[in-house]
Phi, psi and omega in degrees: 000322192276333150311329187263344163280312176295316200302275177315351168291302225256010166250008176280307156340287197273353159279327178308304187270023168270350141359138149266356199240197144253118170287005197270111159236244194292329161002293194286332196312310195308296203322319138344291175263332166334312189300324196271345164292313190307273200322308187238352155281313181083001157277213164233027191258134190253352183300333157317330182257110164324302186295331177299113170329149148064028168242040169259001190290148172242111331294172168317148156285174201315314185314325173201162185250122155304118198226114173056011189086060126279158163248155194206145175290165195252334178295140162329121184268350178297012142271357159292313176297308194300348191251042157313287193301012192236348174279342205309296201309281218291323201285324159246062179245296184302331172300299188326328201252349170087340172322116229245176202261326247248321187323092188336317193301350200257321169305304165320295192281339169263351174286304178316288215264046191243352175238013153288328163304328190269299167325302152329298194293293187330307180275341161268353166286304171333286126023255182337309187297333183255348143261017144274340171283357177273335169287341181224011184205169187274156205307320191247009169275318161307339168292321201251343173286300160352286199295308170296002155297305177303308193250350185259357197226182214285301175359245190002242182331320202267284189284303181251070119256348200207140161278076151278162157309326193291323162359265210285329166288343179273350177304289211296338199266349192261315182288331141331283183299338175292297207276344184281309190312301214220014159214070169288002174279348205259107181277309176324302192291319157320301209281344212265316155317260195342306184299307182276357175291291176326290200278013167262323226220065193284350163291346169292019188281324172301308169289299166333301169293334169290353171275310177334299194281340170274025209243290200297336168266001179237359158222041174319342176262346209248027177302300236287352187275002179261306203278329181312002293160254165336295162282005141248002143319284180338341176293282182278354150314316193280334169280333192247002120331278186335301224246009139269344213253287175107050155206133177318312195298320188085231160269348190274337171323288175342266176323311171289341160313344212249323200337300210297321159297312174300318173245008170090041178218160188304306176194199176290341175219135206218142186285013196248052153341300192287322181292310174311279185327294189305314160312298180274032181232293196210027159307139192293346173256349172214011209271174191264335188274001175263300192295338166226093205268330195287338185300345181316339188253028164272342180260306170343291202309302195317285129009319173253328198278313164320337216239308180249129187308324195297004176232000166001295195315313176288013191297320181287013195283310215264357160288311186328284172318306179286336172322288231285349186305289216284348180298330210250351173283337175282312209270130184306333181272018215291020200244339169086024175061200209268124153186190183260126159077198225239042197299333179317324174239053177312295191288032213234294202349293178329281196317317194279296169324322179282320172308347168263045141260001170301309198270334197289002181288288214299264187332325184275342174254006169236117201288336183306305197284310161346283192315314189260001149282331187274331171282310176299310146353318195260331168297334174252008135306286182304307195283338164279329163315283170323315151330284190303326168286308182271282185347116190227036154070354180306331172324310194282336155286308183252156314337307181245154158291112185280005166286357190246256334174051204299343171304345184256005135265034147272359206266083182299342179276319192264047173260197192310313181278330203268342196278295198281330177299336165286341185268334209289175188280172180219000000 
């Protein structure tokens, strides 16, 4: 089994990184040069690099903060820090030879290895997914939902294209579900993934907590053994938000301050609840069930594990899902800004996958459902694949900004998919 793991880690690794471009946008531009301040400064200072898109701007774009006279990531820096070890070598190889920040080649070599750094979390969250579905299923059935994680889902296009945050959260929160599924005593190691899904993602906070409250309701005295982990990351977050930001909140104070003007909505939050669910479910530009159909038997599932003791176990997969459904169904943005598809619920994705194993018994023995599992499966294979090649974000601009223009994620002839599907060859 563990072989057979090592094995879809390492061909995700090479499909992933068979790509041509780095796909990561602004979000992401810090999370890029960080590893080399960490490496050859030991800070976080972004002002030293040319090549950072806008950092000569007055002010700065959204993306980092002027701080003690620093430029600072506006971001979580913990997917920076994980890709130390992957910046290190390549990083004082380029000192050694003198290669200057201004150079393409140092821009070129940190864009690479920020989406090998990406790549890496990604395919081990793959990894993770298919032994915890390998603990309930037979072996080559856990390959292939596994495998339609990896290549049908945002993990693709998204997740290993770009040093985002969803990475390391979806690594960690799919290792989280490895270690509830199939080692529920190691409650530490449990609490130390969750603490770190949270401190890559801090919106991964939502998902987070249902192992939690399911920890406090089905093992209460054995709590104490989850937080310690948690609380002190959460800890050494909160000292290093005081002493760059001088706010709990951190670089996201800011950004949310800026949402309502920057994207055109009333504020950060919004009472039109059910229009955020429908956006993120089955806007033709952003919904999850377009952009992925197969997940459809992760909510089937979802469903069944609510319902029934014999799936008990999986009940905090599917408290985790409806958290971030319901944080992101509130949030006035729900569409995440220029990326591919329904990036707000990146992390969920591990959970939701693991979550059709309740049903797939039931689907693998009636050839109808079969069938149209298997076809919706290759379709959202074929749209990410493609996404990962092709997708160069112009949809989100043109005509109009859809940050102006919130109608056009309504829009079934122009939208995102009918978009990128006009780039594919024909």
């Amino acid at each position: 089994m563990r072989r057979t793991a090592w094995i879809l880690f390492l061909l995700c690794v090479a499909v992933y990184g068979a790509t041509p471009r780095y796909l990561g946008t602004a979000d992401t531009f810090p999370n890029v040069f960080l590893p080399v301040s960490l490496i050859l400064h030991g800070d976080l200072a972004l002002e030293r690099y040319p090549t950072l898109p806008g950092i000569g701007d007055e002010p700065p774009p959204y993306y980092v903060q002027r701080r003690a006279g620093h430029l600072v990531s506006s971001f979580s820096v913990v997917p920076a820090v994980l890709a130390v070890p992957v910046y290190a070598g390549p990083v004082l190889w380029m000192r050694h030879r003198g290669v200057a920040y201004d150079r393409p080649e140092f821009d070129r070599v940190c864009r690479r290895l920020a989406r090998l750094a990406a790549s890496l979390m990604t395919a081990g969250s793959v990894a993770f997914v298919f032994l915890a579905l390998a603990g309930c299923l037979p072996r080559a059935a856990a390959l292939i939902l596994a495998s339609g994680y990896a290549f049908g889902t945002l993990a693709f296009p998204v997740a290993s294209q770009g040093l985002w945050g969803h990475g390391p959260a979806m690594l960690f929160l799919s290792l989280g579900a490895w270690l509830w599924l199939r080692h529920p005593e190691r409650l530490v190691s449990l609490g130390a993934a969750l603490g770190m899904a949270v401190a890559s993602r801090p919106a991964a906070a939502a998902a987070a907590a249902a192992f939690g409250l399911a920890v406090a309701l089905g093992a209460r005295r054995r709590l104490w053994r989850l937080i310690p982990a948690p609380a002190a990351l959460a800890a050494a977050l909160l000292l290093y938000n005081l002493a760059v930001f001088g706010t709990p909140d951190g670089g996201y104070a800011k950004i949310n301050a800026d949402v309502a003007a920057r994207q055109h909505v009333e504020g950060i939050w919004t009472p039109r609840v059910l229009e955020g669910l429908a956006g993120l479910l089955i806007s033709p530009s952003r919904g999850l069930l377009i952009f992925s159909p197969f997940l459809l038997a992760g909510f089937a599932g979802m469903a069944v594990a609510l319902a029934r003791p014999a799936w008990e176990r999986f009940r905090p997969l599917a408290w985790g899902v409806l958290a971030q459904l319901a944080l992101f169904s509130g949030y006035a943005v729900w569409w995440g800004g220029m990326a591919f598809g329904p990036r707000y619920l990146a992390e969920i994705l591990p959970l939701l996958v693991i979550l059709a194993a309740p049903v797939l018994e039931t689907i693998r023995s009636r050839p109808p459902l079969r069938m149209t599992f298997a076809t919706l499966l290759l379709a959202s294979v074929l749209l990410h694949s493609l996404a990962a090649i092709l997708w160069t974000g112009d949809w989100y601009v043109s005509p109009t900004n859809v940050d102006i223009d919130h109608s056009r994620l309504w829009d079934w002839r122009d939208s995102e998919i009918t978009r990128l599907l006009g780039r594919a060859p024909q």
